[in-house]
MINULUM-496119 format. One line per 10 residues: number of its first residue (from 1); for each residue x, y negated, z of N, C-alpha, C, O, CB. Coordinates in steps of 0.02 Angstrom, whole numbers. Atoms other than C-alpha are relative to their C-alpha. Glycine has a CB too. Example, Ala and Ser with C-alpha at 12.3 -4.5 7.8 and 13.67 -1.06 7.14 Angstrom:
// residues 2
1 = 45 59 0 615 225 390 45 -60 0 97 -59 33 -50 -1 62 ~ -42 59 -3 684 53 357 -39 -55 37 -14 -110 45 20 -23 -71
END
This chain:
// residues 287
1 = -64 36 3 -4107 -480 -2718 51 33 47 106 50 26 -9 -74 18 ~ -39 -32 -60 -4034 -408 -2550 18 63 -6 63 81 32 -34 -1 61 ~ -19 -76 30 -4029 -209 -2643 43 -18 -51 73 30 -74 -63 49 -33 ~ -43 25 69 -3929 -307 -2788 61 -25 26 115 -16 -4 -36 -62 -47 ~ -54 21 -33 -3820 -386 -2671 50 45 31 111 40 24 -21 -37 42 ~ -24 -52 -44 -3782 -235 -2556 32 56 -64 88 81 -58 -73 33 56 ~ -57 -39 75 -3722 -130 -2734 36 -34 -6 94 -13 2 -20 13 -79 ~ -74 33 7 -3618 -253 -2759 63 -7 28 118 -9 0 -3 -44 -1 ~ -34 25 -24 -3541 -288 -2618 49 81 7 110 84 14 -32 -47 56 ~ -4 -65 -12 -3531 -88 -2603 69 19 -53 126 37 -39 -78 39 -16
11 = -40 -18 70 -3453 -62 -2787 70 -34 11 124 -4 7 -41 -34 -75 ~ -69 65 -7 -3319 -214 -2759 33 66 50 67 112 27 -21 -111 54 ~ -39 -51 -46 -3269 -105 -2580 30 65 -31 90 79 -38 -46 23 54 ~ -37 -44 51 -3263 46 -2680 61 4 -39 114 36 -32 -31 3 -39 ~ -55 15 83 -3165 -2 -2840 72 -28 59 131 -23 43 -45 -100 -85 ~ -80 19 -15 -3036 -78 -2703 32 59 55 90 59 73 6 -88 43 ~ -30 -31 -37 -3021 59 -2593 32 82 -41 71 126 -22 -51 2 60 ~ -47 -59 35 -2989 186 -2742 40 -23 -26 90 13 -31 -22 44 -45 ~ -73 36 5 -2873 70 -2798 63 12 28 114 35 2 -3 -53 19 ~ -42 -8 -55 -2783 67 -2649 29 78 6 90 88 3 -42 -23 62
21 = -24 -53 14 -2779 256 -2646 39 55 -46 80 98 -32 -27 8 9 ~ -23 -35 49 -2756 320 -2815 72 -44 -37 82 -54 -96 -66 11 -49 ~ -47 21 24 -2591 235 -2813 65 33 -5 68 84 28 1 -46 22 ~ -68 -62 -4 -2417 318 -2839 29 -9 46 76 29 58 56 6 -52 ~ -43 24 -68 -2356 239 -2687 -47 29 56 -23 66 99 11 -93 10 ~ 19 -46 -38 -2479 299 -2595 -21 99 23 -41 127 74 -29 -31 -3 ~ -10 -54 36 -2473 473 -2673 69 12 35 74 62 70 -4 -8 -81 ~ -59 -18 -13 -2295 463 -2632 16 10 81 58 49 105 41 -49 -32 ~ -9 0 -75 -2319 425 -2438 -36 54 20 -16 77 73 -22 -61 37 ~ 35 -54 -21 -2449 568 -2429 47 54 -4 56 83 50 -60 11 -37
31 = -58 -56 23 -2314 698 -2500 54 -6 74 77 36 113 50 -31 -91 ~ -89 -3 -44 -2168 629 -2388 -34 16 98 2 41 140 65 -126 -9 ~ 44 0 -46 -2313 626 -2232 -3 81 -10 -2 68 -70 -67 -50 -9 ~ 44 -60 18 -2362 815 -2258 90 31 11 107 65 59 -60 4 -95 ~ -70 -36 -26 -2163 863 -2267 18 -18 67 25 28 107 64 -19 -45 ~ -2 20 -65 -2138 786 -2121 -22 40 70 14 68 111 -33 -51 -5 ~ 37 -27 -28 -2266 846 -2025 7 79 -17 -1 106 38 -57 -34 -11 ~ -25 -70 20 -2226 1035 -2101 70 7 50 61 48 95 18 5 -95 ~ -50 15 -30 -2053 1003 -2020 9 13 66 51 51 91 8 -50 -9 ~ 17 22 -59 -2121 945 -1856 -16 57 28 14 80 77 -46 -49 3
41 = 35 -60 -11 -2215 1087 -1843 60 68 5 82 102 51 -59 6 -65 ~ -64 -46 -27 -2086 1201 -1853 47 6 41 69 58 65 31 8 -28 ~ -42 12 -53 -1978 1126 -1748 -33 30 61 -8 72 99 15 -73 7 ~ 16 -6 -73 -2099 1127 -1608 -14 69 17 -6 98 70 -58 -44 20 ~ -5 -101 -43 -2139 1324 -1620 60 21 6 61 77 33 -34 75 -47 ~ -68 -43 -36 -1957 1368 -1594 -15 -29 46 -50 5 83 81 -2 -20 ~ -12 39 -58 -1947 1233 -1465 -50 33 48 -26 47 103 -10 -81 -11 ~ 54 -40 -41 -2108 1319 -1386 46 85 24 57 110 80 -85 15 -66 ~ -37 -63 -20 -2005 1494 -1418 51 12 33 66 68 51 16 28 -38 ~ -39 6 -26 -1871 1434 -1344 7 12 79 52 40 111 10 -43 -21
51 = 21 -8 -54 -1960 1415 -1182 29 -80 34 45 -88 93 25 75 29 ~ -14 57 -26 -1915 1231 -1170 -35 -55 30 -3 -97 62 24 -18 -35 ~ 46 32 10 -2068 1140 -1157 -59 19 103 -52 75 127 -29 35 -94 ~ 25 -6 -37 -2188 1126 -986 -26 58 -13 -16 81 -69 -27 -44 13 ~ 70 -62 39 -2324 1287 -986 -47 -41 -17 -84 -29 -65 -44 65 54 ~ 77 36 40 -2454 1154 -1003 -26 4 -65 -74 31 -94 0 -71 -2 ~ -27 9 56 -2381 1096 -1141 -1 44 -60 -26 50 -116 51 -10 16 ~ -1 -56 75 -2330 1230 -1225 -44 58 -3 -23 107 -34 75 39 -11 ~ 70 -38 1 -2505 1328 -1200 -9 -47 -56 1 -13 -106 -61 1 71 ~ 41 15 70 -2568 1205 -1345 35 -15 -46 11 -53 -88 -45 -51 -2
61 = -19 -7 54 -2442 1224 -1455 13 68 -18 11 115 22 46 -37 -7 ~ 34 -65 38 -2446 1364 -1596 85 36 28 138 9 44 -28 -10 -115 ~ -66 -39 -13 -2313 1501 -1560 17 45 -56 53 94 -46 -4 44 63 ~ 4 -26 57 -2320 1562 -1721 35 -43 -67 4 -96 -75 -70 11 -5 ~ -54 39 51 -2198 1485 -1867 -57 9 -72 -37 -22 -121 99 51 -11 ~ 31 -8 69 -2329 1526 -2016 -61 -60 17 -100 -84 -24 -32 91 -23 ~ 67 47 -14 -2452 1404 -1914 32 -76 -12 1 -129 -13 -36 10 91 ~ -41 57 18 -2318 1281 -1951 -49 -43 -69 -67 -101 -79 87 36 -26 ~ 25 16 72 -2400 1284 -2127 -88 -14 -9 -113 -15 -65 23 68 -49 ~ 59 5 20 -2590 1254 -2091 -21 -71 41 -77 -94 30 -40 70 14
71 = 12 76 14 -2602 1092 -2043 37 -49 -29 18 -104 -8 -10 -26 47 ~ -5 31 50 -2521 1008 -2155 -21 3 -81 -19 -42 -122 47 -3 8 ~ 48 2 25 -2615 1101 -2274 -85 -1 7 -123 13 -40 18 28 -18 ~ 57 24 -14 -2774 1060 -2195 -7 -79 -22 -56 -102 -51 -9 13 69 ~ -1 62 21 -2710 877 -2213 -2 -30 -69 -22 -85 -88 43 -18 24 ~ 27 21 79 -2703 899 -2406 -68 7 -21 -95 -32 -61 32 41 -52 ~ 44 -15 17 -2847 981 -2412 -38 -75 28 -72 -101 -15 -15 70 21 ~ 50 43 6 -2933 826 -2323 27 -66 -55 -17 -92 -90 -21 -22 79 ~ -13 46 73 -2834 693 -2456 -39 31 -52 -75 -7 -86 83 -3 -30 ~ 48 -29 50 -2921 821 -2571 -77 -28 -11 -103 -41 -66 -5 70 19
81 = 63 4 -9 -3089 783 -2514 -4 -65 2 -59 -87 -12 -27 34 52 ~ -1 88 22 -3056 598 -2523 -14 -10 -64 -58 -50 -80 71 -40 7 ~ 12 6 52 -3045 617 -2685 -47 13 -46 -65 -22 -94 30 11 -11 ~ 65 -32 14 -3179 727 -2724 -72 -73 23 -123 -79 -10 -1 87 62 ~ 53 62 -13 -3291 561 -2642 9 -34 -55 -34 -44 -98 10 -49 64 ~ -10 54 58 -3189 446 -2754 -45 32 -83 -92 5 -113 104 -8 -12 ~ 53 -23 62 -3248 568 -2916 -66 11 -11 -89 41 -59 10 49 -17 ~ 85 -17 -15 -3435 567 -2860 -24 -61 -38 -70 -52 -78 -33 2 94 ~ 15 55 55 -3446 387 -2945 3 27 -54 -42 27 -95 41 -58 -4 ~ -2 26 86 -3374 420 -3092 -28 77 -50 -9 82 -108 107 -27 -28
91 = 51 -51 -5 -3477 577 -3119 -12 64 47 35 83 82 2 20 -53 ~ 14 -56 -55 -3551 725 -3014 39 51 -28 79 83 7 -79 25 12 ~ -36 -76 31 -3488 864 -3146 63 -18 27 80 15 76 3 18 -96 ~ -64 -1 -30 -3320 799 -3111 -2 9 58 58 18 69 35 -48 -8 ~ 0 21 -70 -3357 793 -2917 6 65 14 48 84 55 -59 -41 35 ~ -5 -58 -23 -3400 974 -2923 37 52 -43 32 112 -32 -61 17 14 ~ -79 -24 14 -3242 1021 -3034 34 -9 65 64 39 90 43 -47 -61 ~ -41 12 -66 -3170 942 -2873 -9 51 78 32 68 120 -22 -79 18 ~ 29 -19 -56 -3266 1021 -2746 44 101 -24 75 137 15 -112 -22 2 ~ -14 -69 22 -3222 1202 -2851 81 10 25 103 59 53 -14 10 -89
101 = -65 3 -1 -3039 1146 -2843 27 -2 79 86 10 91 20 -61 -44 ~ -7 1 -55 -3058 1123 -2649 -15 70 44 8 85 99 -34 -52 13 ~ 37 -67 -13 -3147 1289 -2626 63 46 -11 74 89 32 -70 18 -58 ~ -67 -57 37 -2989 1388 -2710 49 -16 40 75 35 62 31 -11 -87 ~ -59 24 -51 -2853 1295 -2598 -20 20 65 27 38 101 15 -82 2 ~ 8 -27 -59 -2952 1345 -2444 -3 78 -4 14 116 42 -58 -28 30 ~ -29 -75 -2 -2947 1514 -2500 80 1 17 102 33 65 -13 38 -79 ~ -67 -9 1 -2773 1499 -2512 37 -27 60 94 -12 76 25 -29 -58 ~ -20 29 -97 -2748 1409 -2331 -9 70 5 40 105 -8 -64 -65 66 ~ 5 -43 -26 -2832 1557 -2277 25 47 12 31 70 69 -24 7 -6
111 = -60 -40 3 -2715 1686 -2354 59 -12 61 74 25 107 30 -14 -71 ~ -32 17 -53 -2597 1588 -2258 -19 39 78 -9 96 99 -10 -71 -2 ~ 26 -24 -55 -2673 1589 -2096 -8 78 13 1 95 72 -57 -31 2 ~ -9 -93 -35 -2685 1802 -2085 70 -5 -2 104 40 24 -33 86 -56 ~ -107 -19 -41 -2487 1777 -2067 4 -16 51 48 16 80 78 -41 -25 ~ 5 14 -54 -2524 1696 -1918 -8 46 52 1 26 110 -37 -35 -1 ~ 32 -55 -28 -2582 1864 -1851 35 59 6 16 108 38 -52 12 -31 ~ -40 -35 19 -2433 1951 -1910 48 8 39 85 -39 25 15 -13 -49 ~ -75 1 -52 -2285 1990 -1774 58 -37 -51 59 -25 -111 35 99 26 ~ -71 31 20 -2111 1879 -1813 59 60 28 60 90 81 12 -87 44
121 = 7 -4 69 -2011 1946 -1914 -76 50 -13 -117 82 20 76 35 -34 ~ 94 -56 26 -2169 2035 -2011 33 61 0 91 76 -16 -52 -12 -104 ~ -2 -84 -3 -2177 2210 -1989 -69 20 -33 -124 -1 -15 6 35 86 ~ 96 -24 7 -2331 2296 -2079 25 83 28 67 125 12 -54 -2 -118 ~ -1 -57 -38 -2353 2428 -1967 -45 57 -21 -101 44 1 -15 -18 64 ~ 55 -29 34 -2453 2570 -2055 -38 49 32 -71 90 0 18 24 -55 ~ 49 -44 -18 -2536 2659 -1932 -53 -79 54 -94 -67 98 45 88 53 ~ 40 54 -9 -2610 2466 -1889 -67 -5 -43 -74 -31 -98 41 -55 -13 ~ 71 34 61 -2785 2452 -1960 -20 -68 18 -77 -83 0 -85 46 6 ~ 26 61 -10 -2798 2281 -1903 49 -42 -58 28 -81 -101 5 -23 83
131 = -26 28 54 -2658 2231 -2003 0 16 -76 13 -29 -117 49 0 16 ~ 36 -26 53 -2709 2337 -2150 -64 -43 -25 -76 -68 -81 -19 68 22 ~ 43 55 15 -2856 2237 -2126 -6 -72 -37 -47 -100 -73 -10 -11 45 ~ 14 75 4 -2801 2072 -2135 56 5 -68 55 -48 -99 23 -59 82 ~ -27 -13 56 -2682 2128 -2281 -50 -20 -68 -42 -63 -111 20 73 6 ~ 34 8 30 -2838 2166 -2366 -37 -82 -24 -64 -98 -77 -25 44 26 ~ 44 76 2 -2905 1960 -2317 49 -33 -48 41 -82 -84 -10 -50 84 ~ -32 71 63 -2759 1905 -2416 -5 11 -60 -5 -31 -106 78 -19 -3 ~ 14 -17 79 -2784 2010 -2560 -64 -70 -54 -61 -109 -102 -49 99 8 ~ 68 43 24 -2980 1931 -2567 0 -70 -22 -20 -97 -73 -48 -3 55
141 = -6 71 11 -2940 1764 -2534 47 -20 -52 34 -77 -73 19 -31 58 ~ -47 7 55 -2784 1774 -2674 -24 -1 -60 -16 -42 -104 45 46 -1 ~ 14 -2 60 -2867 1843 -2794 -79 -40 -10 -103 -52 -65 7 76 -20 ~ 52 53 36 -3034 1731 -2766 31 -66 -15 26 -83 -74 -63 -17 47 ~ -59 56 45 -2920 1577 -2794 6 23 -50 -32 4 -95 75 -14 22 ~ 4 -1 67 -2873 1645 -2925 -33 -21 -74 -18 -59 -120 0 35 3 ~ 53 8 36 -3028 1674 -3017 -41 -91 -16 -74 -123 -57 -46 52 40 ~ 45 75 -11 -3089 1504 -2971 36 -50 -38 7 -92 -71 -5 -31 85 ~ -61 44 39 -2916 1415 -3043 -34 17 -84 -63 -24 -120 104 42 18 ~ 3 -4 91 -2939 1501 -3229 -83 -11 -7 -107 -30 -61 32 95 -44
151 = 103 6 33 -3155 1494 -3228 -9 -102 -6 -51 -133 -38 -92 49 105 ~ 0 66 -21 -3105 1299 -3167 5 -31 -82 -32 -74 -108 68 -20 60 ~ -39 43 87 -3008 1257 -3366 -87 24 -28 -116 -26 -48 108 64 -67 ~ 52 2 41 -3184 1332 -3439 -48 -42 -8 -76 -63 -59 -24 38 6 ~ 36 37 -22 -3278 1238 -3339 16 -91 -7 -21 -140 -14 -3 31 62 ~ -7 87 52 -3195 1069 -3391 10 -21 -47 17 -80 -66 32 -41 5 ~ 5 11 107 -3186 1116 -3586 -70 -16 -9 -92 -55 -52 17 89 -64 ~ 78 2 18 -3369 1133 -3568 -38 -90 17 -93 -105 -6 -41 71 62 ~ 29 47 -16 -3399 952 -3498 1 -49 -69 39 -39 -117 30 -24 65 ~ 1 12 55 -3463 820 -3615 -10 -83 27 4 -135 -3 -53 45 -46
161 = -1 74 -21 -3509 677 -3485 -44 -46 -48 -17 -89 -83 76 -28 -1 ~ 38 28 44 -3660 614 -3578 -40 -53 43 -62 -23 93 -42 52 -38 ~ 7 30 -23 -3725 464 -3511 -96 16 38 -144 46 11 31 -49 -43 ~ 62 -12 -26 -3880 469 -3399 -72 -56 -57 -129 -39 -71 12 -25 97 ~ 61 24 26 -3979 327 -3501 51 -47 -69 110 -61 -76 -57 -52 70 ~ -16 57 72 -3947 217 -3663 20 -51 23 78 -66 8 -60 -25 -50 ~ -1 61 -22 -3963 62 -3577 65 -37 40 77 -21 98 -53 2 38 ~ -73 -1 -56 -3790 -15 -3509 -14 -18 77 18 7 122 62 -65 -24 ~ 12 25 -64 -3881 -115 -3356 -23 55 42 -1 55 100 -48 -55 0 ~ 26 -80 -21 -3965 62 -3309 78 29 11 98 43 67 -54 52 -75
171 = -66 -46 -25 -3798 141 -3306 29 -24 33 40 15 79 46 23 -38 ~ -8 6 -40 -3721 32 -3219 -17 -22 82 22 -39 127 19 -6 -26 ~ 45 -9 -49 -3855 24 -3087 17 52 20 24 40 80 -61 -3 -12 ~ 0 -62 -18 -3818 218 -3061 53 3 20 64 20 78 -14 45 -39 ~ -48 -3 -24 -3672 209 -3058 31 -43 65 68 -13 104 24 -3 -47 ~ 14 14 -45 -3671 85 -2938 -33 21 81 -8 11 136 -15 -22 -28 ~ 31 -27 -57 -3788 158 -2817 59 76 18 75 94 75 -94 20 -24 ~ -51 -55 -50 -3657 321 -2813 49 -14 28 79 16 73 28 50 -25 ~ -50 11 -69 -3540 218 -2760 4 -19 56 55 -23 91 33 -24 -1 ~ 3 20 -82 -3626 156 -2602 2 66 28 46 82 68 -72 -44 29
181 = -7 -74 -8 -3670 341 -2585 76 33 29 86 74 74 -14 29 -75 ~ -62 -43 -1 -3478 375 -2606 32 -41 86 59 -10 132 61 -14 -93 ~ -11 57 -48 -3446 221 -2472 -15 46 78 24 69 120 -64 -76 -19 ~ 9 -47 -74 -3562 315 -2329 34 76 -1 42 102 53 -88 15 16 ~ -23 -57 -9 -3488 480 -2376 86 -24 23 112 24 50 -17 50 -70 ~ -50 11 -35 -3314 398 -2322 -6 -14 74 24 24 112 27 -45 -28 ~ 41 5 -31 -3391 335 -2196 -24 60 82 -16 58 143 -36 -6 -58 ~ 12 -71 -36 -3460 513 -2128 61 33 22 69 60 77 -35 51 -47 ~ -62 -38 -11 -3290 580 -2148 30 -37 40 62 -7 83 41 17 -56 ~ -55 -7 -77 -3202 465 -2030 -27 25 64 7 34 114 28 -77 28
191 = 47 7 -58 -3335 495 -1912 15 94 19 19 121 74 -100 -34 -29 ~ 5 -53 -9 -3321 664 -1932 79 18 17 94 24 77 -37 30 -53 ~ -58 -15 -31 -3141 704 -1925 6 -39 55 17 2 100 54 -6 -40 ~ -10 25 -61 -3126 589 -1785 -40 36 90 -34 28 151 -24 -73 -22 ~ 48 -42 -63 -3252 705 -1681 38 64 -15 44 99 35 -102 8 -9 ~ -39 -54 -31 -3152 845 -1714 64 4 12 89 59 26 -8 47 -28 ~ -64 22 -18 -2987 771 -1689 -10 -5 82 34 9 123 21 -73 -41 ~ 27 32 -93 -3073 716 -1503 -11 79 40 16 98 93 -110 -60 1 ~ 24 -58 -36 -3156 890 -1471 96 47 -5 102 90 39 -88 45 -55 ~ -48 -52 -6 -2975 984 -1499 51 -19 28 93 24 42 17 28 -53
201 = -43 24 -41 -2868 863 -1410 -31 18 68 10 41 108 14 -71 -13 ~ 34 -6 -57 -3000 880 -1261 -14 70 38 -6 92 95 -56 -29 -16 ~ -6 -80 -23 -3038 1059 -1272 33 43 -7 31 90 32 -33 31 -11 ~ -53 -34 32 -2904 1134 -1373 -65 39 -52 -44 76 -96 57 55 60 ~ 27 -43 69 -3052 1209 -1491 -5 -57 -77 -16 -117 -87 -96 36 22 ~ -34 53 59 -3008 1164 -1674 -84 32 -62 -90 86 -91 124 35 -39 ~ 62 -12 36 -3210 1141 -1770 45 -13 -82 100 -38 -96 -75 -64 28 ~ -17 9 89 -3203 1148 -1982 -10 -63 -4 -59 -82 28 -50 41 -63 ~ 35 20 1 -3212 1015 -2021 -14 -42 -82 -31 -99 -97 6 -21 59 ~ 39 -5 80 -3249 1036 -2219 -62 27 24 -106 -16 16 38 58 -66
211 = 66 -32 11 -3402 1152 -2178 -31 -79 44 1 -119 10 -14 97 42 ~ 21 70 -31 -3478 976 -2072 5 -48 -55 -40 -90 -50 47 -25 63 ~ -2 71 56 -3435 849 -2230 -38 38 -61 -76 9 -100 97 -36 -29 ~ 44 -50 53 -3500 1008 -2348 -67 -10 -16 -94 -22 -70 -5 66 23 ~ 56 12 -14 -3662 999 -2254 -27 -80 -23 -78 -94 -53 -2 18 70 ~ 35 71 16 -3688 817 -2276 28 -32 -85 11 -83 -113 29 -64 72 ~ 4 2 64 -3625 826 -2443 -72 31 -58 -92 7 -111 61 32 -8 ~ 66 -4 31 -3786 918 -2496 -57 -39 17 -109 -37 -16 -19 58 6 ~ 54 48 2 -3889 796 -2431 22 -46 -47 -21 -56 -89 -19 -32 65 ~ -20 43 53 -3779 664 -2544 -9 15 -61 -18 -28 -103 54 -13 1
221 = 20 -12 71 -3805 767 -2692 -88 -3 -20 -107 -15 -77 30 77 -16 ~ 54 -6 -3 -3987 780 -2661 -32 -80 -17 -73 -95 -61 -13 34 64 ~ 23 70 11 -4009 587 -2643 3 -24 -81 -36 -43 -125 48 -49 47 ~ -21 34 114 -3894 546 -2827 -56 27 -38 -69 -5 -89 91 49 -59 ~ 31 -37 50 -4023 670 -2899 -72 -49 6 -97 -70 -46 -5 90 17 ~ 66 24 -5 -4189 583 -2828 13 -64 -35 -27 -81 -78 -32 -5 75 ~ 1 66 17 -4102 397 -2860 10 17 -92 -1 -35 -123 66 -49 48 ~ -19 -17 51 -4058 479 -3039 -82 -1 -43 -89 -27 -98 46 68 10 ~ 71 5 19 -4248 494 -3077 -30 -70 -17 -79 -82 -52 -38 27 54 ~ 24 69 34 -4255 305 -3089 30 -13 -64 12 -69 -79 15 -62 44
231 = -8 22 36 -4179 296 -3235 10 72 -61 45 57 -109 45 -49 21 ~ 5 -29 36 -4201 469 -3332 -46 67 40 -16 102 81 64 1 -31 ~ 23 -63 -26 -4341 610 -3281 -16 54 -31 -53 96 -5 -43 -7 28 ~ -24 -65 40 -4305 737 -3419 6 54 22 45 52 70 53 -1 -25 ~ -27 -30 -37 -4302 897 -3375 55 23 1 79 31 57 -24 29 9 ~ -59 -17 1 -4139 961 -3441 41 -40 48 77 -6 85 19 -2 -63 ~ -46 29 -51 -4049 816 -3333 -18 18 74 22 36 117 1 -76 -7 ~ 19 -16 -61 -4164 840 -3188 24 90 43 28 104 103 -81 -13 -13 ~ -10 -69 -4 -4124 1026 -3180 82 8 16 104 45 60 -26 37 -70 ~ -53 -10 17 -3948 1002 -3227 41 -57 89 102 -58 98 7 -26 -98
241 = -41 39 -46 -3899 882 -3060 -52 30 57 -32 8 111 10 -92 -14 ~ -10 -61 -60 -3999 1013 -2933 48 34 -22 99 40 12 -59 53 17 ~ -48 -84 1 -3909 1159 -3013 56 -37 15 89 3 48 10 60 -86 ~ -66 0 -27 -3753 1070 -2974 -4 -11 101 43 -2 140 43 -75 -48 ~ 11 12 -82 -3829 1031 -2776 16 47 9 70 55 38 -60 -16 39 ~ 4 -84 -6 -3858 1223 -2784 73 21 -6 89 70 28 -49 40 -67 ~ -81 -48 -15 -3658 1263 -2812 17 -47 61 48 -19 107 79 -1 -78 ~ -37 17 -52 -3618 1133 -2691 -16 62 66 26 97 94 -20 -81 19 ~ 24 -37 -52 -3746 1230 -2560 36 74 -6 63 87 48 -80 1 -4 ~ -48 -48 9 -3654 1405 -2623 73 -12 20 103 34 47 -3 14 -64
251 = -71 8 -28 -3476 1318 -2588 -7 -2 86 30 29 125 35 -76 -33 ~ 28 8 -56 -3559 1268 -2429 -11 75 58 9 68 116 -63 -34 -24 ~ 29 -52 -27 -3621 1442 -2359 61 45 -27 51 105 -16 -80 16 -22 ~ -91 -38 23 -3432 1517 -2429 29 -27 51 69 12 77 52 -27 -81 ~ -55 26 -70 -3351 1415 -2283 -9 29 59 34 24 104 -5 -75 22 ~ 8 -10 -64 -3440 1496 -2151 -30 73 -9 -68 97 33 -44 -58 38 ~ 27 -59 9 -3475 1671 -2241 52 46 6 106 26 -15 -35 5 -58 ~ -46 -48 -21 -3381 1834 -2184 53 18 -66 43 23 -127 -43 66 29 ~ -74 -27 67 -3196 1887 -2276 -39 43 -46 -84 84 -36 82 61 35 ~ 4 -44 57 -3205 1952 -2436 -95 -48 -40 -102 -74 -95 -3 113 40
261 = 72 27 19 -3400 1881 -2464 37 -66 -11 75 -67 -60 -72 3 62 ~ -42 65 0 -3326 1701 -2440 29 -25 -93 15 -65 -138 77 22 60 ~ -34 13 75 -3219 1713 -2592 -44 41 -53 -35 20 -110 85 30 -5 ~ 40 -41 57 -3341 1838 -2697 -70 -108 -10 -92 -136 -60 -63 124 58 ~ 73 74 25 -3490 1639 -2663 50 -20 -10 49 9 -64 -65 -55 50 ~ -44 39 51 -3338 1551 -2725 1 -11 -63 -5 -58 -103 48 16 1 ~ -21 -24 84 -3305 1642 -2871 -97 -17 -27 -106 -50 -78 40 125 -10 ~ 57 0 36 -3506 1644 -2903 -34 -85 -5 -85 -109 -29 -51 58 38 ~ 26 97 -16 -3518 1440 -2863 27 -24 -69 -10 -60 -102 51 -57 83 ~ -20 8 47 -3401 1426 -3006 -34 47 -75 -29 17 -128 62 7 22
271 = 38 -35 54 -3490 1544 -3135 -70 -12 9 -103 24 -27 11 74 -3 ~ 53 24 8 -3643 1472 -3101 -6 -58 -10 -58 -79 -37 -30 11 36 ~ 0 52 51 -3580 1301 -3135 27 -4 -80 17 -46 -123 30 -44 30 ~ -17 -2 87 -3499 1359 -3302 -73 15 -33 -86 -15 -85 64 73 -26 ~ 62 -22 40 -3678 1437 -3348 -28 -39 1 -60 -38 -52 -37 46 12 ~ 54 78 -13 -3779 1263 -3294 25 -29 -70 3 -19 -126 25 -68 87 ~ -75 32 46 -3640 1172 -3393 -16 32 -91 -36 -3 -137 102 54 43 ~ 13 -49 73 -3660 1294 -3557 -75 -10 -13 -91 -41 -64 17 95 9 ~ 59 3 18 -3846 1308 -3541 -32 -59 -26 -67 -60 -76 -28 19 42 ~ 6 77 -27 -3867 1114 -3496 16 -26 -87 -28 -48 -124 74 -31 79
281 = -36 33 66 -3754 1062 -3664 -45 54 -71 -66 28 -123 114 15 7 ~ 40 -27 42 -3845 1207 -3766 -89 -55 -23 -107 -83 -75 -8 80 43 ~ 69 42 11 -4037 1117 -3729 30 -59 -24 21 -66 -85 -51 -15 68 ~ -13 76 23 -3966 942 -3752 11 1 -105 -19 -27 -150 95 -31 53 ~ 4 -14 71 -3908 1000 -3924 -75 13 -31 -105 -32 -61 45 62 -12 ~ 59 -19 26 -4063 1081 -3973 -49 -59 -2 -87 -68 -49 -25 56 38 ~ 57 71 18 -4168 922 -3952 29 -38 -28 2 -91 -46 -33 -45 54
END
């Protein structure tokens, strides 16, 4: 009675807190929040260049005008990953369309970020091999976004969203249980940004902190798959919700793998869920 109760009470929280989010008003305050803060940020590195500011002070702010632009795209990127929780209910394939779609935008922070590295105004200096270098990081990271954007449309023609069992009380049992799942993975994430919000006000060092919600995202995929066994142990499904753990763990080991590699497990996280995906819908047919 008390496991019947606790889904419930779980699902209700859920259903009102994506409510609450996936609204256009709140959509709209995230946008006008994010310009804002873009703004702010700019202001304060002149104001730093200016030489207006204490030294304390202006030791922990960025002196760099392109750094203007990476936390407030860090801040989409974590609304991103909100959402990516919210789509873990309403299926995993969609979760790790999401997760693919989060993978390609941090490439594309990253691009960013090597301007950070760049003298104001930019100069590419060509007897610089460091900047030659980091030329090269934006190429990688550009063009793995890329790849990941157009392999992304294949990868959601191919979905078919076939229900895990016949039975409606079975499905929504499952579905249920991912949304307590989705509950502690909110959960994790305040816990987690809030420890590295603490450690970089305290120390000034700034931890990932996607690769940390990444990590405990493969344990969440691991669980849906075992609780998924109560109600279908087939192997095509059983196979088909590791191989998607397996791209998360590939997106996972891309966050913290050297330039150029990084975006090459991107690109292969995504072509190995189009091939699951293809293979997956091929067997199902065949029986």
């Amino acid at each position: 009675m008390m496991p019947g109760r606790v889904l419930r009470g779980s699902e209700r929280l859920f259903d009102f807190l994506r409510q609450r989010w996936e609204t256009l008003a709140t959509q709209r305050r995230i946008a006008t929040s994010l310009v804002l803060i873009f703004i702010a940020g700019l202001v304060l590195v002149e104001i730093r260049r200016m030489q207006w500011l204490p030294p304390d002070l202006s030791n922990r702010l960025p002196s760099n005008h392109f750094e203007a632009i990476l936390l407030p795209f860090t801040l989409l990127l974590l609304a991103e990953v909100i959402f990516l929780v919210f789509a873990l209910a309403e299926s995993v394939a969609t979760a790790v369309g999401k997760q693919l779609e989060i993978m390609s935008l941090i490439l594309i922070r990253q691009s960013f970020k090597e301007l950070t590295y760049f003298p104001e105004p930019i100069v590419w200096d060509t007897t610089s091999s460091e900047i030659t270098r980091r030329v090269l990081f934006i190429g990688s990271d550009a063009a793995g976004a890329l790849m990941i954007f157009g392999l992304l449309a294949i990868y959601l023609r191919l979905q078919r969203h076939q229900p895990i069992s016949s039975d409606p009380d079975e499905r929504s049992n499952f579905v249920a249980a991912k949304k307590l799942i989705a509950i502690l993975l909110l959960l994790s994430l305040v816990v987690i940004a809030a420890e590295v919000l603490l450690t970089w006000t305290t120390t000034g060092e700034a931890h990932s902190l996607f690769e940390v919600f990444y990590t405990v995202l493969i344990f969440a995929d691991v669980l849906i798959v075992l609780i998924s066994l109560r109600y279908s142990v087939t192997y095509p499904v059983v196979f088909r919700y590791f191989g998607f753990a397996v791209a998360t763990v590939l997106i996972r080991l891309a966050l913290t793998a050297p330039r150029v590699v990084d975006a090459c497990l991107g690109v292969t996280a995504t072509i190995f869920a189009i091939a699951l995906t293809w293979v997956y819908n091929r067997t199902v047919t065949a029986e």
